[in-house]
KEVOTOR-925003 format. One record per residue (C-alpha): x, y, z. Coordinates in Angstrom, 2 decimals, decimal comma. Each point is the difference from the previous one (the first is absolute). Layout:
<recs>
> X;Y;Z;
...
</recs>
This chain:
<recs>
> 5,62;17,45;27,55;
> -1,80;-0,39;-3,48;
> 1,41;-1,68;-2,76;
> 0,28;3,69;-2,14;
> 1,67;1,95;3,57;
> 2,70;-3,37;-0,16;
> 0,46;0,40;-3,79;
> 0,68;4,08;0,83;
> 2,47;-0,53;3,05;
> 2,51;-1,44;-1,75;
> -0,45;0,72;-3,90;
> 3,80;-0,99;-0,85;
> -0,46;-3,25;1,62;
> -3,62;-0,47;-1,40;
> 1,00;0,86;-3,27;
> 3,48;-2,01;-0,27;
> -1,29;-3,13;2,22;
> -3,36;-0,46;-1,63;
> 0,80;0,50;-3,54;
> 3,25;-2,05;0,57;
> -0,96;-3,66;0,09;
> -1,39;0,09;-3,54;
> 2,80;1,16;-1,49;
> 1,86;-2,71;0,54;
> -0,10;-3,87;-0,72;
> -0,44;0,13;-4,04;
> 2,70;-3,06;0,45;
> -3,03;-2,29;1,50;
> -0,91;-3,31;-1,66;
> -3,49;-0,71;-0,76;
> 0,50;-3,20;2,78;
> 1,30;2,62;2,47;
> -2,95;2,49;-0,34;
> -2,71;-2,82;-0,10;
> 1,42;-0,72;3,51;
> 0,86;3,18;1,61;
> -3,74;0,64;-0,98;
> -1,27;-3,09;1,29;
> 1,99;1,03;2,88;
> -2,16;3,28;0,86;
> -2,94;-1,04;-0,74;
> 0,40;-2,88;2,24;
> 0,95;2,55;2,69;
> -3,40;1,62;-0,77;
> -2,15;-2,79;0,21;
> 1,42;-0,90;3,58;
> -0,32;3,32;1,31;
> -3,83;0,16;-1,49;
> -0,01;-3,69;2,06;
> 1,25;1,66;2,89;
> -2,44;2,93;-0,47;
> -2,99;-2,59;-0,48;
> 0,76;-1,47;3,75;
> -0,72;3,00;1,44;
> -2,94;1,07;-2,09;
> 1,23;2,81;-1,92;
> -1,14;-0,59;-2,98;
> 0,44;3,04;-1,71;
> 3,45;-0,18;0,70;
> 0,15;-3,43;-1,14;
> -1,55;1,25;-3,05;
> 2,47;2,44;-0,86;
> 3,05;-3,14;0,27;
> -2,44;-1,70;-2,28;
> 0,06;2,56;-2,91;
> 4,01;0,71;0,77;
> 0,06;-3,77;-0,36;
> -2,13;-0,44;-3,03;
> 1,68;3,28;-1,80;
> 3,23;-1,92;0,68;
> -0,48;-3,67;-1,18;
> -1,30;2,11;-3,49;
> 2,96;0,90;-0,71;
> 0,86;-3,16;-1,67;
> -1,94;-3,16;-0,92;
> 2,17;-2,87;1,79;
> -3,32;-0,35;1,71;
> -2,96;0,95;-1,32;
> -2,65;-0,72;3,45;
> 0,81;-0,28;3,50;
> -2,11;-1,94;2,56;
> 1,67;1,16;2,81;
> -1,19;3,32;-0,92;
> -3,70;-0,76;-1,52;
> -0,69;-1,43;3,54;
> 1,21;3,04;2,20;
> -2,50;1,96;-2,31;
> -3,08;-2,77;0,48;
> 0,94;-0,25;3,58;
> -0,41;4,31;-0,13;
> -3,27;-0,19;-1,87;
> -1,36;-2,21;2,83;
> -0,21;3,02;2,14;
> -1,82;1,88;-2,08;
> -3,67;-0,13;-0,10;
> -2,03;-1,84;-2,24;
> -3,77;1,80;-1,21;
> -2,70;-1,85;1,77;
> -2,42;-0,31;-3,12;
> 1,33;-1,61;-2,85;
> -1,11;0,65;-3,86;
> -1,47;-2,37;-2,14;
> 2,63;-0,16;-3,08;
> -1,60;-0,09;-3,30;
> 1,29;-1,35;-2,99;
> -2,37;1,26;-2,52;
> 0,19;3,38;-1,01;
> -0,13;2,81;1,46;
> 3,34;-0,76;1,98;
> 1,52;2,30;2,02;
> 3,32;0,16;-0,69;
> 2,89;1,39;2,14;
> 3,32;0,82;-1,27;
> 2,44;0,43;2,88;
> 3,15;2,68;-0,93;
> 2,65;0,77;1,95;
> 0,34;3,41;-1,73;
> -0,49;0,98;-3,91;
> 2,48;2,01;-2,02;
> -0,99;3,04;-2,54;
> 2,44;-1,99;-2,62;
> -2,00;-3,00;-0,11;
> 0,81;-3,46;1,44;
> -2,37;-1,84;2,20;
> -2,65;2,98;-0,06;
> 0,29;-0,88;-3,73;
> -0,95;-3,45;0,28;
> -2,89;0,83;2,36;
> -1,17;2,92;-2,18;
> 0,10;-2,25;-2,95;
> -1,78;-3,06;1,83;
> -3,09;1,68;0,90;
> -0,27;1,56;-3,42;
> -0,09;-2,72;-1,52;
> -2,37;-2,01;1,84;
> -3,04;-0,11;-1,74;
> -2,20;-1,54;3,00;
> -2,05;1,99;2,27;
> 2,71;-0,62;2,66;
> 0,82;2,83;2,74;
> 3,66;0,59;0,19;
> 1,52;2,15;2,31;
> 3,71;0,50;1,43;
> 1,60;0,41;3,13;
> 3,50;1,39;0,38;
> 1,85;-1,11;3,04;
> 2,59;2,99;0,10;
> -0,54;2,66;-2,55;
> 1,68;3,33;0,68;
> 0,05;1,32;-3,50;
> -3,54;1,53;-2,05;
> -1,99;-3,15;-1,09;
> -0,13;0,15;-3,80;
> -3,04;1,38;-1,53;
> -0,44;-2,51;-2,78;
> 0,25;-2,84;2,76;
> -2,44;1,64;2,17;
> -2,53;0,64;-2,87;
> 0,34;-3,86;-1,39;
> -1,45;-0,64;3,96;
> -2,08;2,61;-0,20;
> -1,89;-1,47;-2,97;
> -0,43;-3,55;1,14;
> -1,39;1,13;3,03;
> 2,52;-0,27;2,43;
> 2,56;2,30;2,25;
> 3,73;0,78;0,25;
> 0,55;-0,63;3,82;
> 3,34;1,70;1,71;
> 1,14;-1,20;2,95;
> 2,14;2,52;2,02;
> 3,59;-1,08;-1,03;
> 0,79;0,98;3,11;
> -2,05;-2,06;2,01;
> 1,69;-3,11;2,05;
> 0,40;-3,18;-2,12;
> -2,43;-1,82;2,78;
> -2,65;3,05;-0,63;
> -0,03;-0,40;-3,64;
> -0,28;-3,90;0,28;
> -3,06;0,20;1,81;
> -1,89;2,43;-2,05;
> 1,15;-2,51;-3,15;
> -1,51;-2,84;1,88;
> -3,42;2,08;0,42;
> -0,12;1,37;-3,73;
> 0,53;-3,46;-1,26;
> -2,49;-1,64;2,38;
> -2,50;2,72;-0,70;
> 0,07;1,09;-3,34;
> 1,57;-2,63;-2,62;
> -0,70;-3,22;-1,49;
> 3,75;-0,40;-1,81;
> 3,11;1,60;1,22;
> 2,73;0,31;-2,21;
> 3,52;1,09;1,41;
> 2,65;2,13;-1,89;
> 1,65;0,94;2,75;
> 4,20;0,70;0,26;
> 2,06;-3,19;0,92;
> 0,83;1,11;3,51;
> -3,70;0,75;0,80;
> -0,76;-1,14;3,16;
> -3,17;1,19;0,58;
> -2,37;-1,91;-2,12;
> 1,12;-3,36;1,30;
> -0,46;0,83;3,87;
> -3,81;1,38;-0,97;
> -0,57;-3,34;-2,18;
> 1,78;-2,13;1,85;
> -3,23;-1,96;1,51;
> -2,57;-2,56;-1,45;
> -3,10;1,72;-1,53;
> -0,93;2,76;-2,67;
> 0,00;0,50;-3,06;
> 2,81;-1,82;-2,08;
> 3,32;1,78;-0,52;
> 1,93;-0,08;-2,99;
> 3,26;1,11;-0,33;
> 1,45;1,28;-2,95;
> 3,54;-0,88;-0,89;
> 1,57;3,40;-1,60;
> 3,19;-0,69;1,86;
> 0,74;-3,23;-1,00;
> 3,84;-0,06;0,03;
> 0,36;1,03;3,67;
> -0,90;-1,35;3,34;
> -3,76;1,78;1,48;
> -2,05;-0,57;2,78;
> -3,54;-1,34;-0,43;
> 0,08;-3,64;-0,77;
> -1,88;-1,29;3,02;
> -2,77;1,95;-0,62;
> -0,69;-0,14;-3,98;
> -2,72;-2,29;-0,96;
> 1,62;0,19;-3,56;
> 3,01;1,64;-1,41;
> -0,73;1,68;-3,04;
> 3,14;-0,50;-2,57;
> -0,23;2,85;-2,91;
> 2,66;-1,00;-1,94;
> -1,71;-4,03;-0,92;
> 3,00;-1,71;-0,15;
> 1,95;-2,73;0,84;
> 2,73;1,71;1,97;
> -2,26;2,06;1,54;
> -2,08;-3,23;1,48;
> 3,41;-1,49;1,04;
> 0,95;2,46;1,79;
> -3,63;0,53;1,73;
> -0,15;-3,81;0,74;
> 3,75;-1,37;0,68;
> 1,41;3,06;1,11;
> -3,06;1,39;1,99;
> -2,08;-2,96;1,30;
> -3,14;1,13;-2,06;
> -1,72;-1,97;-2,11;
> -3,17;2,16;0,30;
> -0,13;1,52;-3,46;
> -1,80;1,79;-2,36;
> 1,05;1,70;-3,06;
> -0,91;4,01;-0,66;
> 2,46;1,76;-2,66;
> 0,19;3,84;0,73;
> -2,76;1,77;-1,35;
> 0,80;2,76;-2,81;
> -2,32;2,48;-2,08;
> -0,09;-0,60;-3,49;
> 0,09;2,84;-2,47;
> -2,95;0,11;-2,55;
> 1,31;-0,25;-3,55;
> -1,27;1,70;-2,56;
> -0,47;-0,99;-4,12;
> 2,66;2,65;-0,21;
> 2,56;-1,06;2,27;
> 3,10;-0,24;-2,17;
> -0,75;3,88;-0,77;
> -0,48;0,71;3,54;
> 2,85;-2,10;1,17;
> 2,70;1,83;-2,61;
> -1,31;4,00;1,13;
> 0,37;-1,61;3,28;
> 3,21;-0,92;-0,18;
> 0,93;3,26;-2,11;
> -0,93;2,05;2,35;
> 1,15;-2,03;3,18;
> 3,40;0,07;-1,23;
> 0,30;3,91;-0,82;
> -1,42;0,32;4,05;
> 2,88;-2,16;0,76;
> 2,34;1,73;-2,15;
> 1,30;-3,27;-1,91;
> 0,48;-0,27;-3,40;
> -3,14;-1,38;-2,43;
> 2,25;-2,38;-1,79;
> 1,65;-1,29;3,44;
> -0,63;-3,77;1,01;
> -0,80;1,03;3,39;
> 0,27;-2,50;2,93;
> -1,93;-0,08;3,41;
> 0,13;-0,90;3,52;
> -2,16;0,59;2,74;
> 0,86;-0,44;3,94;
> 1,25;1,06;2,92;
> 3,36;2,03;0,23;
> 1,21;-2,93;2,53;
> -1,01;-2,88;-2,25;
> 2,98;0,68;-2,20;
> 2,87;0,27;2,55;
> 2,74;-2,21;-1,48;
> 0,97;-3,81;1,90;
> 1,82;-3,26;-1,17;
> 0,82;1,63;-2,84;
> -3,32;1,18;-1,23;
> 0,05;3,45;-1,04;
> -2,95;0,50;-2,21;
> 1,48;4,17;-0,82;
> 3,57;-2,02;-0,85;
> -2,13;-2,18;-2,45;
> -2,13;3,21;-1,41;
> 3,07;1,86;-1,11;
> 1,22;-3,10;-1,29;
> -2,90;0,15;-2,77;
> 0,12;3,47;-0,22;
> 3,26;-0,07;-0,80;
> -0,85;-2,89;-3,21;
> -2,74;2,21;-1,17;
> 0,38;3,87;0,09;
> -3,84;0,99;-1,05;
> -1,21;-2,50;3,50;
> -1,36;2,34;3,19;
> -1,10;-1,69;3,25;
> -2,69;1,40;1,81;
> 0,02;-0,56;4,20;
> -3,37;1,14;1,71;
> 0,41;-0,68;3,39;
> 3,87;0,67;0,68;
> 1,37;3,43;0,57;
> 3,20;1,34;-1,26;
> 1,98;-0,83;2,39;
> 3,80;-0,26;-0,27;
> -0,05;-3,33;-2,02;
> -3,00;0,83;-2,25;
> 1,66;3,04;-0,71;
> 3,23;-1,62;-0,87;
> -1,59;-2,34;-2,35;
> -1,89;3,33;-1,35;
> 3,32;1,73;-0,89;
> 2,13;-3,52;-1,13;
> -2,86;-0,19;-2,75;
> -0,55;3,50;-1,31;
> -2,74;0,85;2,08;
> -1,78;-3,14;-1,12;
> -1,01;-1,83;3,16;
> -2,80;2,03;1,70;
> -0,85;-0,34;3,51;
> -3,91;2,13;0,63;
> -0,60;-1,05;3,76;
> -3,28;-1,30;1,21;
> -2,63;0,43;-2,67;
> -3,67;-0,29;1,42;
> -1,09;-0,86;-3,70;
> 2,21;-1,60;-2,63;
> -2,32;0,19;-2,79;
> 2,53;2,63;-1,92;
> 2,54;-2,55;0,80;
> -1,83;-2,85;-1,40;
> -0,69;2,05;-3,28;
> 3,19;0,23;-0,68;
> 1,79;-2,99;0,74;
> 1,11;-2,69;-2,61;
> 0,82;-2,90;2,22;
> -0,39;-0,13;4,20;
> 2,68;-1,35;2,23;
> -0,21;-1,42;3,16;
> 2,54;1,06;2,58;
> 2,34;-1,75;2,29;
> 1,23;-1,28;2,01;
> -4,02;0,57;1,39;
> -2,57;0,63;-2,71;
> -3,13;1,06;0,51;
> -2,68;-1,80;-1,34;
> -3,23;1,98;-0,41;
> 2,07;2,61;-1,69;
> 1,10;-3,14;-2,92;
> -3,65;-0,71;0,02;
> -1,26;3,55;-0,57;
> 2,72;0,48;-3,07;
> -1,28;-3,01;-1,18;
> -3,34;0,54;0,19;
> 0,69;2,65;-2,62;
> 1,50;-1,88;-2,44;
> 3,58;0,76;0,65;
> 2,51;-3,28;-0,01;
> 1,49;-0,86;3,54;
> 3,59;-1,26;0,43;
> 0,17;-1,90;3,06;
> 3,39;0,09;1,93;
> 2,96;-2,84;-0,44;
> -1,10;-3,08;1,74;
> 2,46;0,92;2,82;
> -2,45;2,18;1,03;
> -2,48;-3,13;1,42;
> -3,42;0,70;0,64;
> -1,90;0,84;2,16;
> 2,84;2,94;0,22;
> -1,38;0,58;-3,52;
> -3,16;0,02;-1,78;
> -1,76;-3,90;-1,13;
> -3,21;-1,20;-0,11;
> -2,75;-1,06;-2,51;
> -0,30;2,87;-1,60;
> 3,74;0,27;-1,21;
> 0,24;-3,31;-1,01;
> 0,85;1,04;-3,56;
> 3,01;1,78;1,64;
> 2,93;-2,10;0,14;
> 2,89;0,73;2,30;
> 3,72;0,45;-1,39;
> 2,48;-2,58;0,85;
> 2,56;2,67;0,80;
> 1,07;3,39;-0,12;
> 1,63;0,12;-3,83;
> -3,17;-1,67;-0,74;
> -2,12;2,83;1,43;
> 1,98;2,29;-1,75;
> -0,59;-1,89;-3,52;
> -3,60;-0,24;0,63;
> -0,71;3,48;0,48;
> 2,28;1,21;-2,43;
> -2,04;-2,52;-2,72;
> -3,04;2,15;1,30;
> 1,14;3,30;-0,61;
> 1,13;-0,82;-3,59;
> -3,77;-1,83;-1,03;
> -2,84;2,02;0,41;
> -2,28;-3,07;-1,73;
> 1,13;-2,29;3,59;
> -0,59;2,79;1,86;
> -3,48;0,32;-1,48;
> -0,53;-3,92;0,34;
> 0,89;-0,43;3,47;
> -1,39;3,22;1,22;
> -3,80;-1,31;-1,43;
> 0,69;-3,57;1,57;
> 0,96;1,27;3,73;
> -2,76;2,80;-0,18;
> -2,62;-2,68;-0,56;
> 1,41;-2,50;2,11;
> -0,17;2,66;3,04;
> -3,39;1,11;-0,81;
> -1,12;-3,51;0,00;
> 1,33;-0,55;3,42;
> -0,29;3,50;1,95;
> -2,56;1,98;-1,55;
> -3,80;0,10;-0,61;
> -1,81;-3,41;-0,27;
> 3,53;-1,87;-0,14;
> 0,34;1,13;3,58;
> -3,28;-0,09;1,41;
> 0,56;-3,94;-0,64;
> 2,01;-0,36;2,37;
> -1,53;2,78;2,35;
> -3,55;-2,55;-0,05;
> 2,00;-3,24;0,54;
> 1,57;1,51;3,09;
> -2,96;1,14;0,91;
> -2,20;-3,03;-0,23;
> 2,77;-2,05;1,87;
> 0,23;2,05;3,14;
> -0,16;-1,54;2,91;
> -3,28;0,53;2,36;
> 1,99;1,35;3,03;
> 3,29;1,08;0,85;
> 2,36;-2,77;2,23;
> 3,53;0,28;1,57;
> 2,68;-2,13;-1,70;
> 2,99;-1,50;2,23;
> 3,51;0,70;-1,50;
> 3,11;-2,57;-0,35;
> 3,18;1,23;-1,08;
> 0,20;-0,36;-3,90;
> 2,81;-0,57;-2,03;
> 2,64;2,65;0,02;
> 0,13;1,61;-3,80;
> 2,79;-1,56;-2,04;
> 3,65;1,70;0,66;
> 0,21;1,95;-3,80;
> -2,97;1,67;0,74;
> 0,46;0,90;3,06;
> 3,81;1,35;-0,24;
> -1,59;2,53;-3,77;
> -2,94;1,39;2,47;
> 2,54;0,19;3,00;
> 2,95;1,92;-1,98;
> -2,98;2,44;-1,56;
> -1,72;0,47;3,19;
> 3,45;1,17;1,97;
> -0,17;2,98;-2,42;
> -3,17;1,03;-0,08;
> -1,25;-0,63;3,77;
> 0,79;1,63;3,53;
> 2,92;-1,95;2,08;
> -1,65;-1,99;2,65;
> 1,99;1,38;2,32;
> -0,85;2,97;-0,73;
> -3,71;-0,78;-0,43;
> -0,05;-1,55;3,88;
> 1,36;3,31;1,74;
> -1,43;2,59;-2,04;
> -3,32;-1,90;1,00;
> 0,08;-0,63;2,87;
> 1,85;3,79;1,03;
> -3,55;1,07;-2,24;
> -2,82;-2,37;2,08;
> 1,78;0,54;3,21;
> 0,98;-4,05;-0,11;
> 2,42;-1,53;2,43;
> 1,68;-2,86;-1,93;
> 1,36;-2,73;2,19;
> 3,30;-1,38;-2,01;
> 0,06;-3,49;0,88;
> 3,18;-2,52;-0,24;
> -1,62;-2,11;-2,89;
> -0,08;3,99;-2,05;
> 3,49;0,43;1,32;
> 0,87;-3,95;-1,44;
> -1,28;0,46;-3,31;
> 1,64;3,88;0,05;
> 3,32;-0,68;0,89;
> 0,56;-3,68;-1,38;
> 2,89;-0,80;-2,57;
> -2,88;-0,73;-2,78;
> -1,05;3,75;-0,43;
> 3,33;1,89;1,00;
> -0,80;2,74;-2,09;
> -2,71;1,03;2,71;
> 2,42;0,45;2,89;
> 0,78;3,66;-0,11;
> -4,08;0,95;-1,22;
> -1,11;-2,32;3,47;
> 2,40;2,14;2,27;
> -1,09;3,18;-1,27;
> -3,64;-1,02;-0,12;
> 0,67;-0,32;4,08;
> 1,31;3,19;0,38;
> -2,56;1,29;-1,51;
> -2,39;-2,16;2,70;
> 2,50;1,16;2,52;
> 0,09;3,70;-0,70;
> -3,63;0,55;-0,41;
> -0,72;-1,95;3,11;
> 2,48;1,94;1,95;
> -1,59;3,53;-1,07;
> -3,30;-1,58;1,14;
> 1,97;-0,28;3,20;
> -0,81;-3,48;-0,21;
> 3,80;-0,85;1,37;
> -0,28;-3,54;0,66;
> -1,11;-0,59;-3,27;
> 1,91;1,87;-2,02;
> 3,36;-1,16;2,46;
> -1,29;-3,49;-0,92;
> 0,16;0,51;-4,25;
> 3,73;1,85;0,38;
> 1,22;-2,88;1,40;
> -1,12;-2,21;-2,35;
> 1,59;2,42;-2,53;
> 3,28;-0,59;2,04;
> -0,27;-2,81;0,50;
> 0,03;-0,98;-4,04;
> 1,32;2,80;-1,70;
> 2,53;2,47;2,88;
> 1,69;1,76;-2,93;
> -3,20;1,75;-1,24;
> -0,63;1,26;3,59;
> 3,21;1,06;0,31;
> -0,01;1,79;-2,89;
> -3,46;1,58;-0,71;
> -1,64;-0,16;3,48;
> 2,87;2,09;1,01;
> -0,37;2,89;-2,15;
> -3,89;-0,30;0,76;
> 0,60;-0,34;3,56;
> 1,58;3,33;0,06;
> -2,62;1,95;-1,29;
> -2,56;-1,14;3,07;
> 1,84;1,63;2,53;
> -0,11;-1,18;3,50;
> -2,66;-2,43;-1,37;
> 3,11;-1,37;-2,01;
> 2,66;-0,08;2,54;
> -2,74;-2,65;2,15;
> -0,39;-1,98;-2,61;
> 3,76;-0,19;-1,45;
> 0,90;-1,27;3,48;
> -3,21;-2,52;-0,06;
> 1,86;-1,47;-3,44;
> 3,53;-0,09;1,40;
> -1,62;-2,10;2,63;
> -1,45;-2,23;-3,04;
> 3,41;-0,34;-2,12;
> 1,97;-0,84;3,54;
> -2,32;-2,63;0,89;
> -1,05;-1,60;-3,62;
> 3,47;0,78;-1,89;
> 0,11;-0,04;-3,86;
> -1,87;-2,83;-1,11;
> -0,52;-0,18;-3,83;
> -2,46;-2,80;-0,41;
> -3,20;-1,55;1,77;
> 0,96;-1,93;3,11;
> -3,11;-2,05;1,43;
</recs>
């Protein structure tokens, strides 16, 4: 039975069971989902063990990313060398190319820019794009994209095009091994430099680099406030914020001290003698396209819809109508959110004043008519700060409580100063919207502080000095377990990253129902599940092995599935008694076998609430 025929047999029970779990649970603690996750993922990691024994490696694979997609949920721990050495151990099956390339170090280098996919709305195919146009050295650069299944975007393909390189596509849906192997050839073959952007779960790159030889690897660090995969195999870690958090975290909290410093590369617009002209019809006419007021002080904000979803407090639309409400000729701008039910409250609490546009592929209307730029929270986004910057436009960073890296720091914004609080935050915009001269002022001294650091010559400083420090061939790098990231942090990315990510329960069956995966739940999963410390987790454990149960059971895998109900019994008897019933009714014949299977569970393990070794 396929995974879409099991979905279709039941489609009451698909639809209340697997939508069900994530529901419920708002009530965790940060300390509870830091170890419910720590929890699955360790179950993942020991079934990818158990997978590795008997040589399946793709398989193993598969645990890998579940485990790696997991452990990013929060940033407790940011590495893991229990799970950087099932990958090397992987990559040792897979063969290495017989002729290896000299690596040169004086231009022309062939550079290779590994992607896990690029998006039409920017992000890492941004950075990429951006790189290679900038690069005024005959270098080759061309990019490889691990699992693309959207259309490459035509102005990233062209920057390729013109330094002489290719766009390479692997099939997305190759196997994870496949795709490994053809890395390890490409970057054998045809590079001198390979430079990974790949997503934080990304398994792939690390099981095709994970031997000694090559051309070095650098990895850059665009995900710096979550755990990701790849630190046994980075020659150097390429921070792109340059600063002293950001280091921390790479060396005390990571185990790297294999730096090098690259800020993210932006295009900087040509002025013109006639700027302040250009600048005000600009802004005229921006304004009338977004329908707001000439005379209006008009904030902006650029970011993801999920970046603003409200925790500990922080509500950045709460804060917004909070100003509004001081100052009724103030608009806010949001490019990136959509009006959703919040943004559309906020929308109709202000007079129609806070204006939510969706995803906006270019932003230079938005720019034009913006009088000061904030930064959202409780997760900002930093190349969109930069890019307002860039243009003149004063940023408000958020309230301190709002630490980085969650928010945007770095060299560049070192004129930016952080408010001690939230009334603070409040006062400092609000002493913005009121003095167009300090808007002026610290709008020229960010704008020349970013070009300085992430455009033109001001970048390709640091571009050179990475590149004449590169190592002459790649090595492996053995892992110890770093220090675990200090509690506050940990809790603000935990409590944020319950909202906005998939339950891990939920994650684990959907995934492994999807790649045909047989999890084996072990007692050290069942421990951790059902101990006093995360009690919250109880009733999402049982009903993640019903799920195990019923799925195996319409495979007609009956041992199995017999096996998971009774653990369900065994820890939770009033949910079986209670849902499984009513589900159990609906399968017929099928149901009555298996109702009498369970009454044989409940009469021999009784109602047991807790764990019992």
């Amino acid at each position: 039975m396929t995974f879409n025929s099991f979905m279709g047999f039941w489609p009451e029970f698909a639809n209340k069971l697997f939508t069900g779990i994530s529901q419920e649970g708002t009530d965790f603690f940060p300390g509870d989902r830091i170890a419910l996750n720590q929890a699955v993922s360790g179950l993942c990691l020991r079934n990818a063990s158990l997978c590795i024994e008997r040589q399946a490696m793709e398989e193993a694979l598969q645990w890998d990313v579940l485990a790696a997609r997991i452990m990013a949920f929060d940033c407790a721990v940011l590495t893991s060398p229990e799970l950087e050495n099932q990958l090397l151990q992987i990559g040792t099956f897979i063969k290495t190319p017989v002729t290896k390339q000299t690596i040169s170090k004086i231009p022309p280098t062939r550079w290779l820019h590994v992607l896990t996919e690029v998006y039409p709305d920017g992000g890492h195919g941004n950075t990429v794009k951006r790189w290679i146009q900038l690069d005024h050295q005959e270098n080759t650069h061309s990019v490889v994209l691990l699992a693309q299944t959207k259309p490459v975007p035509e102005s990233l393909t062209d920057a390729v095009r013109t330094k002489g390189g290719a766009v390479i596509q692997m099939d997305p849906q190759g196997s994870l091994v496949a795709r490994a192997t053809s890395l390890r050839e490409l970057v054998w073959t045809q590079s001198d430099v390979v430079v990974l952007h790949i997503h934080p779960w990304d398994v792939i790159a690390t099981v095709a680099l994970g031997v000694t030889g090559g051309p070095p690897v650098l990895l850059l660090n665009h995900a710096a406030h979550i755990f990701w995969v790849g630190a046994s195999i980075a020659d150097v870690i390429i921070d792109i914020r340059n600063s002293a958090e950001e280091d921390e975290w790479t060396i005390k909290y990571r185990g790297i001290d294999r730096i090098r410093h690259l800020p993210i590369p932006l295009s900087e617009t040509p002025r013109s003698d006639n700027a302040p002209s250009i600048r005000s019809d600009a802004r005229s006419f921006a304004r009338k396209v977004l329908r707001v007021p000439e005379e209006a002080v008009v904030l902006l904000t650029v970011g993801h819809d999920y970046k603003y979803k409200p925790v500990q407090g922080l509500d950045f639309l709460k804060t917004i109508e909070t100003i509004l409400s001081a100052h009724p000729d103030v608009y806010l701008l949001a490019a990136g959110p959509s009006e959703s039910k919040r943004w559309k409250a906020a929308r109709e609490a202000t007079g129609g004043r806070v204006l939510a546009f969706g995803i906006q592929r270019d932003l230079e209307v938005f720019h034009a008519a913006a009088d000061v730029y904030l930064e959202g929270f409780p997760f900002g986004s930093t190349t969109s700060l930069l890019e307002s910057g860039l243009k003149g436009i004063p940023c408000v960073l958020p309230p301190k409580i709002c630490p980085p890296p969650f928010v945007t720091d770095g060299v560049s914004v070192e004129c930016l100063e952080q408010s001690s609080d939230m009334t603070d935050y409040i006062k400092r915009i609000l002493t913005l919207l009121v003095d167009k001269k300090e808007r002026q002022h610290q709008g020229k001294l960010l704008s020349e502080s970013i070009i300085n650091h992430h455009c033109g010559k001001g970048w390709l400083r640091y571009l050179e000095e990475l590149q004449n420090n590169l190592p002459c061939t790649h090595q492996v790098y053995p892992l110890s377990a770093p220090c675990p990231v200090p509690e506050y942090f940990a809790d603000y990315w935990s409590e944020f990253s319950s909202v906005i990510n998939e339950d891990p329960f939920d994650l684990i069956v959907n995934q492994s129902i999807a790649l045909s995966l047989k999890p084996v739940i072990d007692e050290d999963f069942l421990k951790s599940v059902f101990s006093k410390k995360v009690k919250v987790a109880h009733n999402k454990a049982s009903k993640l092995l019903v799920k195990l149960g019923d799925y195996n059971y319409l495979m007609h895998d009956y041992p199995l599935a017999l096996k998971y109900y009774r653990y369900a019994v065994r820890y939770n008897p009033f949910l079986m008694s209670t849902l499984l019933k009513g589900i159990l009714l609906r399968m017929g014949h099928i149901g009555i076998k298996v109702r009498n299977d369970i009454r044989k569970v409940k009469n021999h393990f009784g109602v047991i609430h807790s764990y019992i070794p």
